[in-house]
FISEDO-401537 format. One line per 10 residues: for each residue y, z, x of C-alpha. Coordinates in pm, 1 decimal. Layout:
N
Y Z X ~ ...
//
This chain:
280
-1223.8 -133.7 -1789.3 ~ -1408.7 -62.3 -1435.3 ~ -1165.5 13.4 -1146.5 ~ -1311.5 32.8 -837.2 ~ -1167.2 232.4 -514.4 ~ -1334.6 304.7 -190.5 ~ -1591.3 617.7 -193.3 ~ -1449.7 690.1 164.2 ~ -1183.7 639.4 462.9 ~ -842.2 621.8 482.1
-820.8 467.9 164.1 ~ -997.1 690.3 -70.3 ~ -778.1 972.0 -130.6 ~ -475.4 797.8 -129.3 ~ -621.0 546.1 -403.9 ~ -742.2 852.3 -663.5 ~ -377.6 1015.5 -596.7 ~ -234.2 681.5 -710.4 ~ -426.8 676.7 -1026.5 ~ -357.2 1016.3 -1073.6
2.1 969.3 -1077.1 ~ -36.1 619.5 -1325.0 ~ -197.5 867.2 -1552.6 ~ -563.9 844.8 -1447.0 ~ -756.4 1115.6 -1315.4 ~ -1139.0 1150.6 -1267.1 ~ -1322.2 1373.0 -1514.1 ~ -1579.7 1468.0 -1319.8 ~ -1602.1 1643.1 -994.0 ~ -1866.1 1434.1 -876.4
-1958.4 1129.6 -685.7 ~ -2146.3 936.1 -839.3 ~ -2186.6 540.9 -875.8 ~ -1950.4 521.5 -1184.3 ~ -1757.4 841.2 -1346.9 ~ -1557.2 860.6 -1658.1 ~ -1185.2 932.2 -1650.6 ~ -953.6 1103.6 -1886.6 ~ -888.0 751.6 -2057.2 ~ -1217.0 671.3 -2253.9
-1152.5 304.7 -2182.1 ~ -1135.5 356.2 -1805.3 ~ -1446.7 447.3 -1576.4 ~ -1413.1 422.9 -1196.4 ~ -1640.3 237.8 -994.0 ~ -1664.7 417.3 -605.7 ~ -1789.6 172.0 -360.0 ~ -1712.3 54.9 32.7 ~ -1378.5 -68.7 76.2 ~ -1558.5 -362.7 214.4
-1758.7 -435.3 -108.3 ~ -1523.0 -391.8 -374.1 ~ -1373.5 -742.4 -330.6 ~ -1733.2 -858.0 -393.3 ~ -1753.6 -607.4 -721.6 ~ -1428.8 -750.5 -887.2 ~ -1508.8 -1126.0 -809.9 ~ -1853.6 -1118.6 -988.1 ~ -1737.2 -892.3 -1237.1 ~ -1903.6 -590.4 -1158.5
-1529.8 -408.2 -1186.4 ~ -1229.0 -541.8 -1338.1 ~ -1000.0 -468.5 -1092.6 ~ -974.5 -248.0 -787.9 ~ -828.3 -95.3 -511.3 ~ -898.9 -211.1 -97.5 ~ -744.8 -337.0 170.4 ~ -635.3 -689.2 186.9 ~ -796.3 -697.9 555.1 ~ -1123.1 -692.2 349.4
-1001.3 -929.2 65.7 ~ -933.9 -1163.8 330.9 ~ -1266.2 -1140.4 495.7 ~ -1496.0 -1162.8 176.1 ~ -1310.6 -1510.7 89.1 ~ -1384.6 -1441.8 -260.9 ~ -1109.8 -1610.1 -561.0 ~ -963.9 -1239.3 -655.3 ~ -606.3 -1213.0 -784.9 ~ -410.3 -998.1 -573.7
-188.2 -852.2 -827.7 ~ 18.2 -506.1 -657.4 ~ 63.1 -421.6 -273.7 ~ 29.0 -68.3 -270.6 ~ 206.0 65.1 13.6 ~ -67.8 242.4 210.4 ~ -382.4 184.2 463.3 ~ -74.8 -49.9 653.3 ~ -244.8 -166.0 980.7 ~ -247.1 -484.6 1188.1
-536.8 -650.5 1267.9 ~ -510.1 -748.1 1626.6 ~ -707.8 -941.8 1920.7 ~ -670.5 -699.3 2242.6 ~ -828.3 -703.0 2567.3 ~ -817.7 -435.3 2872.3 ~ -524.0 -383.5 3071.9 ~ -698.6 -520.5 3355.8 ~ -817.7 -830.8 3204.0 ~ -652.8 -1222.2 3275.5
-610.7 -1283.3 2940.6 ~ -217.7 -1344.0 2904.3 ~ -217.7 -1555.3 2537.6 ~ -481.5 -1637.1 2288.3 ~ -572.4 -1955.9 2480.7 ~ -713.0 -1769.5 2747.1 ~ -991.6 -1684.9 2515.0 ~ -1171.6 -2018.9 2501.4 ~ -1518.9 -1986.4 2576.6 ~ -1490.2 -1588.0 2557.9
-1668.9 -1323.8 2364.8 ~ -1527.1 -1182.2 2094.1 ~ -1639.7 -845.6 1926.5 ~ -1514.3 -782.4 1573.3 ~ -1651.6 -639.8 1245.0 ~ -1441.0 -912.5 1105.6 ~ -1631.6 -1195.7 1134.5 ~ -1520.3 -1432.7 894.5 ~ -1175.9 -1378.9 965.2 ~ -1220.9 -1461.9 1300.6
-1406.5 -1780.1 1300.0 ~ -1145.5 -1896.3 1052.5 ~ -878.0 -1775.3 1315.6 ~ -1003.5 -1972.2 1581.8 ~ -1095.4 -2253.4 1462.6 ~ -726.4 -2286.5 1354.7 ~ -682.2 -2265.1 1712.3 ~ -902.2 -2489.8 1837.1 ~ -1069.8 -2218.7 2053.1 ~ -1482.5 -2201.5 2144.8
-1542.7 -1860.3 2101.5 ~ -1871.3 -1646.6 2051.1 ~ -1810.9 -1422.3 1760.6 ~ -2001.3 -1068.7 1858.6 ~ -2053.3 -868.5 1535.4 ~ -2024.1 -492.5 1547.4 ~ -2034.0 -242.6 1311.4 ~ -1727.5 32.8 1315.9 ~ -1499.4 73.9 1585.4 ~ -1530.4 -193.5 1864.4
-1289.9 -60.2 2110.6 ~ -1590.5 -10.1 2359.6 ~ -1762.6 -309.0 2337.1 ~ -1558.2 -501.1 2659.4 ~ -1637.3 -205.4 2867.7 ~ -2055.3 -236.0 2788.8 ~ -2005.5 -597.4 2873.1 ~ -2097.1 -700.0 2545.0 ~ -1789.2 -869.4 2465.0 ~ -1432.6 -996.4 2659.8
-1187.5 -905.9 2424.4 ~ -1185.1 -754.0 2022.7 ~ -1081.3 -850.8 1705.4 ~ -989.4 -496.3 1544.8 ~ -732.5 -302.9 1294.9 ~ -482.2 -116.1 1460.0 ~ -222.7 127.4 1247.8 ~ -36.3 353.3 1565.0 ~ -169.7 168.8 1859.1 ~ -327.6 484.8 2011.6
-638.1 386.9 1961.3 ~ -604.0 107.2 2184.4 ~ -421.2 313.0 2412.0 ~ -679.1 596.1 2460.8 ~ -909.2 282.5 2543.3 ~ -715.8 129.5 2789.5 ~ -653.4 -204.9 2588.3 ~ -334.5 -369.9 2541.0 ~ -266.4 -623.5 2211.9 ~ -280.9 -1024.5 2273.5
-205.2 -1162.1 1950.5 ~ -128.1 -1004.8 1567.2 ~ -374.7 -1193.4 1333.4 ~ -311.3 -1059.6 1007.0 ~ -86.4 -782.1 895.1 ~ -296.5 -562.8 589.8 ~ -207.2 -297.7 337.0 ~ -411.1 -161.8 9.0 ~ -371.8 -387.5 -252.9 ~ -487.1 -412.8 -616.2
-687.1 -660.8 -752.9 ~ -816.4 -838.0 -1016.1 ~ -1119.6 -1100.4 -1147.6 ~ -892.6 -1381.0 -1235.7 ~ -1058.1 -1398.1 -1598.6 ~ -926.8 -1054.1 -1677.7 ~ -569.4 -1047.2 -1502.1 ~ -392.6 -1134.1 -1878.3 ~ -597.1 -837.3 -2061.4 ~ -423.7 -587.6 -2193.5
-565.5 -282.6 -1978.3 ~ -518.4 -459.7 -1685.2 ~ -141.8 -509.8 -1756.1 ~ -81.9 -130.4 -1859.9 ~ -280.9 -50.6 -1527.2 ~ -13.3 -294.9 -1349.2 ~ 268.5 -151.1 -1516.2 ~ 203.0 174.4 -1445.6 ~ 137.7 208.8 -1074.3 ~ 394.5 -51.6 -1033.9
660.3 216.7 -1211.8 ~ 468.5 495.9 -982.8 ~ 522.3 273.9 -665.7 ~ 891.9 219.3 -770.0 ~ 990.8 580.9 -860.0 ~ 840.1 662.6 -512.8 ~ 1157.3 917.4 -355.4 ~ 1383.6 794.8 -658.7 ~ 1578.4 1076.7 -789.2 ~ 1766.5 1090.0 -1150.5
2081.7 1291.3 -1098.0 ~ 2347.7 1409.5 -1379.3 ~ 2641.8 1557.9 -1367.9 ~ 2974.1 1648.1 -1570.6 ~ 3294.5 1490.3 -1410.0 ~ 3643.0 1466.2 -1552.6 ~ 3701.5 1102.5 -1661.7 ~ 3985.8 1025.0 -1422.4 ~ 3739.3 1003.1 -1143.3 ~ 3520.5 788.2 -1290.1
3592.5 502.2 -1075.9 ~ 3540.6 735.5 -722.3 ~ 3216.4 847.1 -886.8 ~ 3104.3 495.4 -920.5 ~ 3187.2 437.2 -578.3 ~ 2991.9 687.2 -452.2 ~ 2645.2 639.7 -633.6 ~ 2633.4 278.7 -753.9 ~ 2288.4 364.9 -884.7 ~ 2050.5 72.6 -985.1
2258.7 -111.7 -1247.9 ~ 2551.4 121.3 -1260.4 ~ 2549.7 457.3 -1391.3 ~ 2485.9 560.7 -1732.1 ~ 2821.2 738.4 -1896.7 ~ 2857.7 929.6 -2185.6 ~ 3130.4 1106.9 -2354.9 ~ 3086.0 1463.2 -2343.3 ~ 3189.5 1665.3 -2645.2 ~ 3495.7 1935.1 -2532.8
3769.7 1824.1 -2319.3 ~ 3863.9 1531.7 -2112.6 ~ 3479.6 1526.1 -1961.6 ~ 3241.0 1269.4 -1880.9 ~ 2838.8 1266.2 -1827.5 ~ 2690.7 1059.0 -1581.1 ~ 2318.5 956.4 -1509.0 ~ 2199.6 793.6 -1220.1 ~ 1941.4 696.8 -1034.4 ~ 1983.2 720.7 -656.2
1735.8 753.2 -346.3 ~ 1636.5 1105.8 -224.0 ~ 1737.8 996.2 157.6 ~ 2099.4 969.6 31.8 ~ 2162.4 1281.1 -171.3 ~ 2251.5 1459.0 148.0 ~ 2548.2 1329.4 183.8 ~ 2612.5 1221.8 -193.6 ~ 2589.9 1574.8 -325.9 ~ 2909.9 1718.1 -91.2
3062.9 1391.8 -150.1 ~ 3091.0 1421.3 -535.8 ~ 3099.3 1767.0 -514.2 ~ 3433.1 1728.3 -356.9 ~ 3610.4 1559.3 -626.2 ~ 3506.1 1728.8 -881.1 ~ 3165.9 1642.7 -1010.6 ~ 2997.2 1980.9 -1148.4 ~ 2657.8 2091.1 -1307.1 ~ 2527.8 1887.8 -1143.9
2152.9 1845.3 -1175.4 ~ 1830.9 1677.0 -995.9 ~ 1516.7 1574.1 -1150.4 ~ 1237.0 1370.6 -945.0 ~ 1109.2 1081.4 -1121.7 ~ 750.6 1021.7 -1165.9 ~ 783.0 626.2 -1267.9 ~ 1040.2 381.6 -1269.0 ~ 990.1 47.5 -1525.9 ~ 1252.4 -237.7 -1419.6
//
């Protein structure tokens, strides 16, 4: 199986890391075209973010890793099987602050400069709008201001971008994340499953914590009160005395106040161990 990732930006890291923690890491230290992984079965395929869509739909790779701003844009027939959680960003039509644009419509007849050019003719013909798609490569965020275009079609993930240029945001068009996908004559292969299983459990377990602990039985009830867990704790008998064990699995943003909560009616040895995947 070929799994292809982008060989730079803000995806790149954040995709290996992924594989890394479904079990996949990159044998070799450099970057080439294709490199083998610790799975003989597995190489990865490092290619633009922009390209990879165009890699799994011909069959090139099996599956692979960009974001769905660029899935979107190639308008190839890829399966779309995981959203990953990263590379979030909106891509947005903004003009300057001092501009007369108010609303979308105001853009009939204007220029718009975008590296997103399909996208964009799709999104306004939708609209009914006559607009002159200006294709740039990279950031655009100049482009009104060298008279080249009246407004932009671009991604924006804090806004400060936009900001620092003085522009102010018109319309959302499309709301984008990284997002695995597939050629839809592989998606039912075996690989391709344990691939989706396992970053789906890595993506699941993300700040899950498993926590045990010894209580006395007769506060079972209080216990279960306090950490629900998923499906209800997991309670076992413990050998001497009147004790019970308890295993749950509870997020790490609640332990603060969990821990002095059990603590104070009695739970003890208790114990926390992060969770590197989670299978439903």
């Amino acid at each position: 199986m070929i799994i292809a990732i982008p060989n730079k930006g803000r995806l790149s890291e954040p995709s290996l890391e992924l594989l890394r923690e479904a079990g996949i890491r990159v044998e070799s230290s450099e970057r080439k075209l294709i490199v083998p992984t610790n799975n003989q079965r597995i190489n990865i395929l490092f290619a633009r973010a922009r390209d990879i869509p165009h890699y799994v739909a011909n069959g090139s790779a099996d599956v692979g890793i960009t974001g769905y701003d660029m899935v979107v844009e190639s308008g190839e027939d890829v399966k779309v099987l995981l959203k990953l959680g990263f590379g979030k960003a909106k891509l947005v039509i903004a003009v300057p602050m001092n501009s007369d644009v108010k609303a979308v419509e105001d853009l009939d007849g204007k220029r718009i400069a975008t590296e997103f050019k399909n996208i964009a003719k799709r999104y306004f013909k939708e609209k009914g709008l006559n607009v002159k798609i200006v294709e740039v490569s990279g950031a655009c965020e100049n482009a009104p201001y060298i008279g080249i275009a009246d407004a932009i079609l671009d991604l924006t993930s804090t806004g400060t971008t936009l900001r620092v240029n003085n522009l102010r945001v018109v319309e959302e068009v499309l709301e984008t994340e990284a997002v695995l996908i597939a050629n839809r004559n592989v998606v039912n292969e075996f690989e391709v499953k344990a691939l989706v299983t396992s970053i789906q459990g890595v993506l699941n377990a993300k700040g899950m914590m498993y926590l045990m602990m010894n209580i006395p039985a007769d506060i079972l009830d209080e216990v279960k009160r306090i950490v629900p867990g998923l499906k209800g704790p997991t309670v076992m008998k413990v050998e001497n005395g009147n004790m019970l064990a308890v295993h749950v699995v509870v997020h790490e943003d609640r332990l603060f106040e969990i821990l002095e909560k059990l603590k104070k009616i009695g739970a003890r040895d208790i114990l926390i161990i992060p969770i590197q995947r989670l299978i439903y």
